[in-house]
Short mmCIF file of the C-alpha atoms (twelve columns), coordinates in Angstrom:
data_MODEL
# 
_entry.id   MODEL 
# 
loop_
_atom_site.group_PDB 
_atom_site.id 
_atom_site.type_symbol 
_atom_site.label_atom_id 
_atom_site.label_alt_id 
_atom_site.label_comp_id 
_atom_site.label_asym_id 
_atom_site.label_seq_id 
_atom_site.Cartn_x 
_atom_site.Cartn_y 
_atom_site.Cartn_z 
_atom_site.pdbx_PDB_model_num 
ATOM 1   C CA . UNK A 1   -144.836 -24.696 -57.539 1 
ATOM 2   C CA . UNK A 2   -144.908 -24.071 -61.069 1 
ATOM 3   C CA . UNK A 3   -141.341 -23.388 -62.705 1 
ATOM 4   C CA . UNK A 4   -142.354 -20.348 -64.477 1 
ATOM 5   C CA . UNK A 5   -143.208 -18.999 -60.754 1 
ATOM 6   C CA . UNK A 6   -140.401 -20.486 -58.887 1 
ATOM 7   C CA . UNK A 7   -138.320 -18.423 -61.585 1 
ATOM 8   C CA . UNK A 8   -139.893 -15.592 -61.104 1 
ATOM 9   C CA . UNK A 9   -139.508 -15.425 -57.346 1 
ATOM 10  C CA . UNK A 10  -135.916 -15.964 -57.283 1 
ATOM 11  C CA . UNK A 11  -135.900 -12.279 -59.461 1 
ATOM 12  C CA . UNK A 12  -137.514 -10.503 -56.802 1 
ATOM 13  C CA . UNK A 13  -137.524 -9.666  -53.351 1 
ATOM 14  C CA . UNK A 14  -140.992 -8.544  -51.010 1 
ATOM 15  C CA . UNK A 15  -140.632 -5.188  -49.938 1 
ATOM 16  C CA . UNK A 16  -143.647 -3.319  -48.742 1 
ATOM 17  C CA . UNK A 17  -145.962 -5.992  -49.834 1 
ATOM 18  C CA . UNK A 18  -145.399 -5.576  -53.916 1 
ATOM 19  C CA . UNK A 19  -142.539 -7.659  -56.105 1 
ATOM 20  C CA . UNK A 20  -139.445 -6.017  -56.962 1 
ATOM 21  C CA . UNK A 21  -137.672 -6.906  -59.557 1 
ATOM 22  C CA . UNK A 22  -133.684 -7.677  -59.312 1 
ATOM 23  C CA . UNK A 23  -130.978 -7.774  -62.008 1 
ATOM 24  C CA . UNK A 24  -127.426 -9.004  -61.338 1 
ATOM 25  C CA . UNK A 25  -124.557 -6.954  -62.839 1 
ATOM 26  C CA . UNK A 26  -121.417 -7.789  -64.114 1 
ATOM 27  C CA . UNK A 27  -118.675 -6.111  -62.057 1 
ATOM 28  C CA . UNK A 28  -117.471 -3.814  -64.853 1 
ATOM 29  C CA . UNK A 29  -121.034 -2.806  -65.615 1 
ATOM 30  C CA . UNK A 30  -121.780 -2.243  -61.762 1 
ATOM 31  C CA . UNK A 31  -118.364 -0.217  -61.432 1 
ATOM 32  C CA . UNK A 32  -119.411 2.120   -64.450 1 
ATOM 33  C CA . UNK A 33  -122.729 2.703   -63.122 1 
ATOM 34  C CA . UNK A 34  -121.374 3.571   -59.886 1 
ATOM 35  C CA . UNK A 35  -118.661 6.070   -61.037 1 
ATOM 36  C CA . UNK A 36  -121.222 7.963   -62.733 1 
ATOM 37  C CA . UNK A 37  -123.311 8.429   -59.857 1 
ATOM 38  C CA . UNK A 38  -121.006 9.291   -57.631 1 
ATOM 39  C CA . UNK A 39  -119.862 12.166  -59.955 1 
ATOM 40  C CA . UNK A 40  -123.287 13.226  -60.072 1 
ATOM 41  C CA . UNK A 41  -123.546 12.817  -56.428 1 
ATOM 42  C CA . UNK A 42  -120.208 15.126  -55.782 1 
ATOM 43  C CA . UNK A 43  -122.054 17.978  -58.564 1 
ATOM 44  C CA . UNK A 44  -125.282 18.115  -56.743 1 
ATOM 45  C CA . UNK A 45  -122.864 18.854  -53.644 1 
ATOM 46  C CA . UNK A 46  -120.926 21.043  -55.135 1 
ATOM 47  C CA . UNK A 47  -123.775 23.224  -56.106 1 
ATOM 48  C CA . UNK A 48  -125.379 23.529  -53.032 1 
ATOM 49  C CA . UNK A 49  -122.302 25.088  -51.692 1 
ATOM 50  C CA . UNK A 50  -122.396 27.346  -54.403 1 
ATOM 51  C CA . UNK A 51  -126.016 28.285  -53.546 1 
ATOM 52  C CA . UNK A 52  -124.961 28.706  -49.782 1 
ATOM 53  C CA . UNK A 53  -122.156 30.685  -50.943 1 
ATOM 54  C CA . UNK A 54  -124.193 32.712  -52.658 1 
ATOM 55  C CA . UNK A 55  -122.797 32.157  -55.784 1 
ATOM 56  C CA . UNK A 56  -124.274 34.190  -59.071 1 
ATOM 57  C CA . UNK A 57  -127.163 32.121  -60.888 1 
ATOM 58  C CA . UNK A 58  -125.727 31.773  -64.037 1 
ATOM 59  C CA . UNK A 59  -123.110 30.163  -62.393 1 
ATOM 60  C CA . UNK A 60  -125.152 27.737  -60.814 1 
ATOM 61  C CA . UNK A 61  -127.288 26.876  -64.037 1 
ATOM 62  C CA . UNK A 62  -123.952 26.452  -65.372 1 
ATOM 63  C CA . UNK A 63  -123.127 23.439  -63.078 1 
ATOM 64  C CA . UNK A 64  -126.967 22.453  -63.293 1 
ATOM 65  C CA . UNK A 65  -126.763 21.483  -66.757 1 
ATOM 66  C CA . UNK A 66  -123.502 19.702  -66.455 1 
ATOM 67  C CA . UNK A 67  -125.558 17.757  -63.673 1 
ATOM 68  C CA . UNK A 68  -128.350 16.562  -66.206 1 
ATOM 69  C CA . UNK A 69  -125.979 16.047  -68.536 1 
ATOM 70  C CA . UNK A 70  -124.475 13.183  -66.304 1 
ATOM 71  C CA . UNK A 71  -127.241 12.073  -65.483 1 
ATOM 72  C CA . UNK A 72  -128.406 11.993  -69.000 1 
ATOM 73  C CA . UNK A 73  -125.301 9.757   -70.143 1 
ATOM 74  C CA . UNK A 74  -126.071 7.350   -66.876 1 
ATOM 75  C CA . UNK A 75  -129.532 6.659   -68.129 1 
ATOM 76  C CA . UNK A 76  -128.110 5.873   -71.790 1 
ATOM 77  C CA . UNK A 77  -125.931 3.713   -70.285 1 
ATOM 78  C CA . UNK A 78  -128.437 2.096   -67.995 1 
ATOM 79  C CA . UNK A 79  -130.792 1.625   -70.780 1 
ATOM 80  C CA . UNK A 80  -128.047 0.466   -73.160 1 
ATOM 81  C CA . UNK A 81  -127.338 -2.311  -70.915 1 
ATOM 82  C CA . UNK A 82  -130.829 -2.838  -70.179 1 
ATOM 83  C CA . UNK A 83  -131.581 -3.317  -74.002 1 
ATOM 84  C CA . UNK A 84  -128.416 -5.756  -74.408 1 
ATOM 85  C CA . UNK A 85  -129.245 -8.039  -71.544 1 
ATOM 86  C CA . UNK A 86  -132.897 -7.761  -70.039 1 
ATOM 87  C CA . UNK A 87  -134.738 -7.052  -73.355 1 
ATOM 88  C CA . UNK A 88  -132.761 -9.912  -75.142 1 
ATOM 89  C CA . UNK A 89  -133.275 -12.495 -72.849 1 
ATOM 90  C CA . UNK A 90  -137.094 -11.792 -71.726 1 
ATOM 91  C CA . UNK A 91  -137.706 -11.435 -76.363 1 
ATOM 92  C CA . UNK A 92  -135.969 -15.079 -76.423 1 
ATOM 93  C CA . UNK A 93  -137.542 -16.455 -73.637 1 
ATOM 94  C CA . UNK A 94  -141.011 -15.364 -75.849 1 
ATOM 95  C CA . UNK A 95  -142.240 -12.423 -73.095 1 
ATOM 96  C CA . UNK A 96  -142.627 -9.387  -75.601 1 
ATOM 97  C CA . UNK A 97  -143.971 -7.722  -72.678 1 
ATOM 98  C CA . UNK A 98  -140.663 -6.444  -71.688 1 
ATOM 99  C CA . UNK A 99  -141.042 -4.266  -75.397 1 
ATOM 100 C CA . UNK A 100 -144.046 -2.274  -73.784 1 
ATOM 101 C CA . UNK A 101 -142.179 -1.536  -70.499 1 
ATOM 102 C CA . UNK A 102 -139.083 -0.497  -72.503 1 
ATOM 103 C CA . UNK A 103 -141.551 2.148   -74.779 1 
ATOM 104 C CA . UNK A 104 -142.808 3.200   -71.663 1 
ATOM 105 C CA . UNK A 105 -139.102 3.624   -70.013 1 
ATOM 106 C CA . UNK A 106 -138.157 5.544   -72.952 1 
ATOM 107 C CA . UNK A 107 -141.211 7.827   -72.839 1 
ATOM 108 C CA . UNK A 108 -140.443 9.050   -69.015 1 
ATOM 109 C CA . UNK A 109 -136.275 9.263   -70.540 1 
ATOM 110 C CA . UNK A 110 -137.729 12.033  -73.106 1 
ATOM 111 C CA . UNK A 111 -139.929 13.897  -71.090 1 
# 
């Protein structure tokens, strides 16, 4: 087996029949990322109650935005770290393909 593909499958995992790529964290990164989500997590809760509680809609749109707003600063973070690590490597290891899938990341981001 090629070393180029031997890399390659140690990076991914078969699930459903397709490749899935895998990226080790540091613990600080992985303890960030998981903070934030978990505050998202609790929002999303917290408005459903409102809406079972019947709370007023402005209300709710209130706590809505504060919800994409967290999620907003996760995916900056997320695609901070992606930029610093993933990008950098797969540029110095000469694949610039990983430039086209970041474009394309940041396209679906600004939707």
């Amino acid at each position: 087996m090629p070393v180029e593909e031997s890399k390659e499958k140690e990076n991914c995992t078969q699930k459903e029949g397709c490749c899935v790529k895998k990226k080790h964290r540091d613990s600080e990164e992985y303890k960030s990322l998981i903070h934030r989500l978990n505050r998202v997590e609790g929002q999303v809760r917290g408005v459903r109650s409102m809406v079972e509680e019947e709370r007023y809609c402005i209300d709710i749109l209130t706590q809505v935005s504060a919800i994409q707003s967290a999620l907003n600063a996760f995916s900056k973070e997320l695609l901070s770290n992606h930029i610093k690590t993933c990008v950098v490597e797969d540029i110095q290891k000469g694949d610039e393909t990983v430039v086209d899938e970041l474009c394309d990341a940041i396209k679906r981001l600004m939707k």
